[in-house]
Legacy VTK file of the C-alpha trace (Angstrom):
# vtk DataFile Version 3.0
C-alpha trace
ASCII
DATASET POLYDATA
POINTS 116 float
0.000 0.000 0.000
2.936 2.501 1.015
4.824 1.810 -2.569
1.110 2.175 -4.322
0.788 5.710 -2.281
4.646 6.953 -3.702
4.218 5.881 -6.886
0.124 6.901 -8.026
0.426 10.452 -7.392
3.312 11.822 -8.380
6.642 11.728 -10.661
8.931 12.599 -8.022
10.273 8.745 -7.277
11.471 9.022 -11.653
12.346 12.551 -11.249
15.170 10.125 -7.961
16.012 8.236 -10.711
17.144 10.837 -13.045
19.333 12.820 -10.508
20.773 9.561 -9.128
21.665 8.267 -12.860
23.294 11.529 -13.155
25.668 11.576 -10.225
26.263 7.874 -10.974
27.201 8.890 -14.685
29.185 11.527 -13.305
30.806 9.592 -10.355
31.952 6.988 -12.823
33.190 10.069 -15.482
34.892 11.672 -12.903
37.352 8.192 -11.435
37.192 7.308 -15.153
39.940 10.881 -15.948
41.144 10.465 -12.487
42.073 6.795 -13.305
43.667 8.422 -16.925
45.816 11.260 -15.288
47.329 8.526 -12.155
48.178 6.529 -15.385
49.670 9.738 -16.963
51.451 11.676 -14.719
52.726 8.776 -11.954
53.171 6.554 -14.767
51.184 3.780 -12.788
49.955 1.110 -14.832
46.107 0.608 -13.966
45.135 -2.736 -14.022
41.340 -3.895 -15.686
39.439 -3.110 -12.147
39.255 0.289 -11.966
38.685 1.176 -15.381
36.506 -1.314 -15.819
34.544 0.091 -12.422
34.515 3.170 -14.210
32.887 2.113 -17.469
30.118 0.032 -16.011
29.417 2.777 -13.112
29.541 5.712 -15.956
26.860 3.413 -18.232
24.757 2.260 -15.537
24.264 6.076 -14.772
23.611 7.129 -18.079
20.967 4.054 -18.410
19.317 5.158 -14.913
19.260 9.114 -16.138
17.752 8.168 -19.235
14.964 5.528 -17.656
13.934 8.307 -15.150
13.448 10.993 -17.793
11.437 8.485 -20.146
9.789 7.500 -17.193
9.174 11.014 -16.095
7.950 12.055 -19.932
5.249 9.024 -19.428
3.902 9.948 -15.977
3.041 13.129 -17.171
1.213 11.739 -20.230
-0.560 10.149 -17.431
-1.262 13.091 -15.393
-2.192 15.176 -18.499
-4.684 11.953 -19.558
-6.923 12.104 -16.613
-7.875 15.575 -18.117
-8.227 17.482 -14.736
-8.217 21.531 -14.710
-5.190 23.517 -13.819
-6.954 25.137 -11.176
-8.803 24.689 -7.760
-12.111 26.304 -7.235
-12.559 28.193 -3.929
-15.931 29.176 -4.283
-18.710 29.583 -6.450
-20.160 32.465 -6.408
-23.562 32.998 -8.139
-24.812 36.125 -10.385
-27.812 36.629 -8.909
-28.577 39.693 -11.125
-27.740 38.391 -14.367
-30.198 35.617 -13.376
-33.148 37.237 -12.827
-32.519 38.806 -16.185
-32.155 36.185 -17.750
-34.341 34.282 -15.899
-37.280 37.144 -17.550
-35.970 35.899 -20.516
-36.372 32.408 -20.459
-32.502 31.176 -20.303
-30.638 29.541 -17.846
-28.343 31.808 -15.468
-24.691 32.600 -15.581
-21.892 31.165 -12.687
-18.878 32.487 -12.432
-16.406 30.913 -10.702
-12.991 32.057 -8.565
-9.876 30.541 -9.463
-7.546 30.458 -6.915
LINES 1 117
116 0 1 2 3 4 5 6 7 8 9 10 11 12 13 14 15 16 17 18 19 20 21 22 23 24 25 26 27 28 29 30 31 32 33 34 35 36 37 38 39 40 41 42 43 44 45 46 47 48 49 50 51 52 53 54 55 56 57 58 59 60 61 62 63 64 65 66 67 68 69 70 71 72 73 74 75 76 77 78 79 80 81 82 83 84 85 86 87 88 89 90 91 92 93 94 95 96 97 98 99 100 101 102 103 104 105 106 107 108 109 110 111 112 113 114 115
């Protein structure tokens, strides 16, 4: 029921996903030059570990950032489906005089409501 509750209302868990694929893609970019520049300027020779670490951490990141913001594009599809309005209604507040002149007329009468 919890999970249900986080995940019907709102895009925030995919809008996690992107910024967490994004420091993970830039986490792995980041020991990726730092692995380069040890190799460059102490001369050490990197063995298949690190930049390997590097690689998969830098694509697993750019994977997750690009699930979340395909992810984050369909939820609000979703939200935009259920056709609700923009705005809340505070009140409704009734035109009593354009009624009754209307109402002389034969029509219906006019509402106009307050957006807030």
């Amino acid at each position: 029921m919890a999970l249900e509750g986080l995940t019907s209302f709102s895009v925030s868990p995919l809008r996690w996903a992107t910024v967490i694929g994004l420091i993970a893609a830039s986490m792995g970019a980041v020991f990726g030059v730092w692995i380069v520049v040890k190799a460059l300027m102490l001369g050490d020779a990197t063995s298949g570990y690190p930049s390997l670490v590097a690689i998969i951490s830098f694509l697993g990141g750019i994977q997750l950032m690009s699930v979340g913001i395909v992810g984050e594009y369909v939820g609000k599809t979703y939200i935009e489906s259920k056709r609700r309005p923009v705005y809340l209604t505070e009140e409704v507040i009734e035109n009593r005089e354009g009624m009754r002149q209307k109402a002389s007329r034969k029509t219906t009468g006019t509402r106009h409501v307050k957006a807030v």
